[in-house]
C-alpha positions as CSV (number, residue, x, y, z in Angstrom):
1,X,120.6,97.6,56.6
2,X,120.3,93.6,55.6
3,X,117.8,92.9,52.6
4,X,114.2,92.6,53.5
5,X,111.6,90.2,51.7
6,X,108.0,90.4,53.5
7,X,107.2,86.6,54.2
8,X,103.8,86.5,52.7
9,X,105.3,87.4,49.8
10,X,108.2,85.9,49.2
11,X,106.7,83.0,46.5
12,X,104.9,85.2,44.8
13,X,108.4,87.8,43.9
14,X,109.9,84.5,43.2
15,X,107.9,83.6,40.9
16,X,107.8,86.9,39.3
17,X,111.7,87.1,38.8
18,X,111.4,90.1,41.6
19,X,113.2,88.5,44.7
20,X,116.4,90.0,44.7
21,X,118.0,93.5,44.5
22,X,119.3,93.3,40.5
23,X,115.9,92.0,39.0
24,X,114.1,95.1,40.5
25,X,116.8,97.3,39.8
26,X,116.8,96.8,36.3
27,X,113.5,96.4,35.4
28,X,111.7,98.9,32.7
29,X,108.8,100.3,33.3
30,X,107.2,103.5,33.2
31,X,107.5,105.9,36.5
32,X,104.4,106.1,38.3
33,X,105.1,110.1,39.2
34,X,108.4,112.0,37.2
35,X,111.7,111.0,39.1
36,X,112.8,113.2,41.5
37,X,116.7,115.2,40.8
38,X,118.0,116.3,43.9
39,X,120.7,115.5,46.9
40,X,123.4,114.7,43.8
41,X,121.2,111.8,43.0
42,X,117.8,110.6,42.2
43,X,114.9,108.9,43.5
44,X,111.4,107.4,41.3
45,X,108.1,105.5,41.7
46,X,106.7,102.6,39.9
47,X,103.4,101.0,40.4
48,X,103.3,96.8,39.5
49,X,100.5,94.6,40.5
50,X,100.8,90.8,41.3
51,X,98.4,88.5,43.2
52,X,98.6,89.3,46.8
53,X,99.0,87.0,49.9
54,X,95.2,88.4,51.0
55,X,93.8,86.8,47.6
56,X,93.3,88.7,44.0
57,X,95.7,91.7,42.5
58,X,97.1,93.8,45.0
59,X,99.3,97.0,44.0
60,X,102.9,97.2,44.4
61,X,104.7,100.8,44.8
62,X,108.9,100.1,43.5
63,X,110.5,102.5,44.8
64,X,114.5,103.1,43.8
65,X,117.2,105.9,44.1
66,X,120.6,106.2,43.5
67,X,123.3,108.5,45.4
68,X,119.8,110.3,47.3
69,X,121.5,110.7,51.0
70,X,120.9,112.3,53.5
71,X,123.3,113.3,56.2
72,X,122.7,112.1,59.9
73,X,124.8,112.5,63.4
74,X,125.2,108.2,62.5
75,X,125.9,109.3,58.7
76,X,127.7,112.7,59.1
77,X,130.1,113.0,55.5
78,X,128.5,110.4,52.7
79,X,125.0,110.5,54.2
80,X,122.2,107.6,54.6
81,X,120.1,106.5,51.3
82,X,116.5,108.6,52.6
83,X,115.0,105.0,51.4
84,X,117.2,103.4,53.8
85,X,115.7,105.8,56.9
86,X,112.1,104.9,55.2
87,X,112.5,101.4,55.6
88,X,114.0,101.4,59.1
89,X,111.5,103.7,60.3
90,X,108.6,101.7,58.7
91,X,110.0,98.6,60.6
92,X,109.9,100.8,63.7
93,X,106.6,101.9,63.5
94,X,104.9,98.4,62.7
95,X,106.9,97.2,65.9
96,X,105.2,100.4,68.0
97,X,101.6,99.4,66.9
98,X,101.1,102.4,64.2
99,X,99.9,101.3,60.7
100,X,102.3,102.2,58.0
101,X,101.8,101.2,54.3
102,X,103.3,96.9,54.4
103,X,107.1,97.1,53.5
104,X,107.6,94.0,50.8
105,X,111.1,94.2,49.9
106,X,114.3,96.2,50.6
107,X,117.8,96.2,49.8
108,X,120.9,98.4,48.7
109,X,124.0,98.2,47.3
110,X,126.7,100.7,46.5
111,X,127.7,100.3,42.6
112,X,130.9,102.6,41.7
113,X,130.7,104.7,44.8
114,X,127.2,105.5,44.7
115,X,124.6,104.2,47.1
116,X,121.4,102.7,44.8
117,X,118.5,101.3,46.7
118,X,115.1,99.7,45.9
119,X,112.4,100.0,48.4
120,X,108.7,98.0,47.5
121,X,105.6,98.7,49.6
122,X,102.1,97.5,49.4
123,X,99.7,99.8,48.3
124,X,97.2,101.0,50.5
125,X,93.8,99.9,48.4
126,X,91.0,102.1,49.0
127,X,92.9,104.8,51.6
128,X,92.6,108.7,50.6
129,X,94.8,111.3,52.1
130,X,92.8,113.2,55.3
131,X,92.7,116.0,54.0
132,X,90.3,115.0,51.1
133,X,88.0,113.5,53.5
134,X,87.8,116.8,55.7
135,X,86.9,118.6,53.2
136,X,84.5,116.4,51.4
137,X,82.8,116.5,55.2
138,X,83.0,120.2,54.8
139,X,80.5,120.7,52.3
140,X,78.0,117.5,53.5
141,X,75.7,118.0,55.8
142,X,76.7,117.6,59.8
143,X,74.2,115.0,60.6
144,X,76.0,113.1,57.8
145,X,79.6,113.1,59.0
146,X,79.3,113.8,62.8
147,X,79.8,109.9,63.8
148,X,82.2,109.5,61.6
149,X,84.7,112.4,62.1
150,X,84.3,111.2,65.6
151,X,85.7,107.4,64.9
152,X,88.3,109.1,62.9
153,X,89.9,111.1,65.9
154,X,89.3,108.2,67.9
155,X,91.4,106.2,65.7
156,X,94.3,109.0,64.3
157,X,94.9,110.3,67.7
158,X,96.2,107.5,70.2
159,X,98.0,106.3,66.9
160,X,100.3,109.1,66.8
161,X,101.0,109.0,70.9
162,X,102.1,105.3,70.2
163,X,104.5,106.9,68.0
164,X,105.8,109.6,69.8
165,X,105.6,107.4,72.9
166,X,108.5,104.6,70.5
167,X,110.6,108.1,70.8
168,X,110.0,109.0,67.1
169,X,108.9,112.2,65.8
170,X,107.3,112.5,62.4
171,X,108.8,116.0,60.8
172,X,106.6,116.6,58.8
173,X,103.0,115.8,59.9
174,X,100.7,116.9,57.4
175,X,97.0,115.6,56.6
176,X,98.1,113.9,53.5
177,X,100.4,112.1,55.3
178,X,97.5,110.1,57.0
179,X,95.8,108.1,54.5
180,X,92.4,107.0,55.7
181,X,89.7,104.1,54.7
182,X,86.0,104.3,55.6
183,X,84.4,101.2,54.6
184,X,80.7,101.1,54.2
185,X,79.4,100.1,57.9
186,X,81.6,103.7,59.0
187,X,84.8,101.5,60.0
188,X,87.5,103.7,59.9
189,X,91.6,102.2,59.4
190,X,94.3,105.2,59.2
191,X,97.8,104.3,58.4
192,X,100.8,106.9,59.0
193,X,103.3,107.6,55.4
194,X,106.0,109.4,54.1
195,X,108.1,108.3,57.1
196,X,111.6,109.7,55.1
197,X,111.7,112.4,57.8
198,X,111.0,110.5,60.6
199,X,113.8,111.6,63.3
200,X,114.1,109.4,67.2
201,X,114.0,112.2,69.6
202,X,114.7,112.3,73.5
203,X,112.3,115.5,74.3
204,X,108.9,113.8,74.0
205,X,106.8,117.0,74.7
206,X,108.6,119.2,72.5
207,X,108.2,116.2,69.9
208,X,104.8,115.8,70.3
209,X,104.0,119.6,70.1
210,X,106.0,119.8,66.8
211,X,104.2,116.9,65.0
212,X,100.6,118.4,66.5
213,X,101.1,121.8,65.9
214,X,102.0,120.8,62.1
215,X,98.9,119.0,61.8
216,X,96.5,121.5,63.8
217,X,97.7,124.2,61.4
218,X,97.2,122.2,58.6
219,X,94.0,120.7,59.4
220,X,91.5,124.2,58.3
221,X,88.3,122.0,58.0
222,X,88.3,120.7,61.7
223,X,86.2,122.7,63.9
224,X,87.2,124.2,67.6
225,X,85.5,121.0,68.7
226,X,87.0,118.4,66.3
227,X,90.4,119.7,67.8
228,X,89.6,119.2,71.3
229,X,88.1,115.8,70.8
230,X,91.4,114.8,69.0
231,X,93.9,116.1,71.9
232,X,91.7,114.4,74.2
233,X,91.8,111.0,72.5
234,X,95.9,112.1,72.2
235,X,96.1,112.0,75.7
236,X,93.8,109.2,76.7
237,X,91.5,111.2,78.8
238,X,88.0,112.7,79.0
239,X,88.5,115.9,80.9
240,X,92.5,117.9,80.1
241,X,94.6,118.2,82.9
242,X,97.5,121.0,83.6
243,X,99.6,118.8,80.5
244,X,96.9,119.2,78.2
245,X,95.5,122.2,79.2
246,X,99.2,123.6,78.6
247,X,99.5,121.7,75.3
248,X,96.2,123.3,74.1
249,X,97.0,126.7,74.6
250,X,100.8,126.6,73.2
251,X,98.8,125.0,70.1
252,X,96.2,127.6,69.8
253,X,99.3,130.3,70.5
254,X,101.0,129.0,67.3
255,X,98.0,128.7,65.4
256,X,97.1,132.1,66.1
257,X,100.2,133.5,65.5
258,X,101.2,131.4,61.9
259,X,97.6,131.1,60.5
260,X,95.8,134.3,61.4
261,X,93.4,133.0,63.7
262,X,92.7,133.3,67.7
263,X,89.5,130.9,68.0
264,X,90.1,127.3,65.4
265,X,92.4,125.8,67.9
């Protein structure tokens, strides 16, 4: 993939020192989580903050790795950087309409046979995963979070058709990997992350189904009702047809048969 520098940002990485792949790459700084030692390589996280094209500090996630592949039908022996995949996938999504954390800079070089790779992101000020908001609804009162849960679905659920409409499947749906913001007049904003595993597919049913049936299994604070409010707004309709009716029961099947349960989904 060509280097990547985000417009609106562009001055401000300049002025920094931070515009081009060596700068980044070298610079010292305390890792944000422990690197991670795996794939005959390893990847880490650092947090910066500079002034952001919006106005006042903004957070910056630096992401690098060196020799952390991935093998691919496109990459079949030496594998593909997984920040590589990331970035083209975030690029994807943004075209498709899905919110995805704002990709600032990207670039890769291969330095003695070994792919290294540094991959910045905006960070996504005042999200929390979903899963923290479900259950911070589960112990508040109904009346309290009704609306809310409500705009949520209404929001999560035609966001993730849009992706799986672009042909691209998730792998690895989880709540936590849909970060959420609820600002104080109940506006909810939910952007899609961890996009590493993200995978094009032809088989758009069987791609949908995987992706929901990760996130219906995970999901143990929705209600029977929170569940079909969400396939509904999936599908863009008010009423299921034979498609949805079909996709409800193979999702209850598998949630029955993995998590113990015949009546959550």
């Amino acid at each position: 993939m060509d280097d990547y520098i985000d417009p609106g940002w562009q001055i401000t990485l300049r002025a920094l020192g931070f515009a081009d792949f060596q700068s980044l790459w070298a610079l010292q700084a305390d890792w944000f989580e422990p690197p991670n030692q795996r794939r005959g390589g390893w990847s880490g996280v650092v947090r910066l903050e500079a002034p952001g094209p919006e106005g006042g500090p903004s957070g910056l996630f630096l992401k690098r790795q060196e020799n952390h592949c991935r093998r691919t039908l496109a990459h079949p022996i030496g594998g593909e950087p997984t920040f590589a995949a990331e970035m083209r996938n975030l690029m994807a999504m943004r075209a498709a309409g899905v919110a995805t954390a704002r990709p600032v800079f990207f670039a890769q070089r291969k330095i003695d046979g070994r792919w290294c790779v540094v991959l910045m992101t905006q960070e996504l000020l005042g999200f929390r995963p979903l899963d923290d908001w479900m259950v911070e609804w589960s112990t508040s009162s109904w009346h309290d979070s009704v609306q809310t849960r409500r705009r949520l679905l209404a929001v999560s659920a035609p966001m993730l058709r849009r992706m799986h409409l672009a042909g691209h499947a998730h792998n690895a749906l989880h709540p936590k990997h849909l970060f959420v913001r609820i600002d104080d007049g109940g506006k909810v904003e939910v952007c899609l992350i961890d996009l590493e595993k993200m995978r094009r597919k032809l088989l758009r049913f069987r791609t949908a189904l995987r992706d929901l049936d990760s996130l219906n299994r995970r999901s143990r604070h929705w209600s029977r009702t929170d569940r079909l409010r969400f396939l509904k707004a999936y599908l863009g309709t008010g009423r299921l047809g034979f498609r949805g009716r079909l996709l409800w029961r193979l999702l209850a099947k598998r949630y029955a048969a993995k998590c113990g349960g015949a009546g959550r989904a």
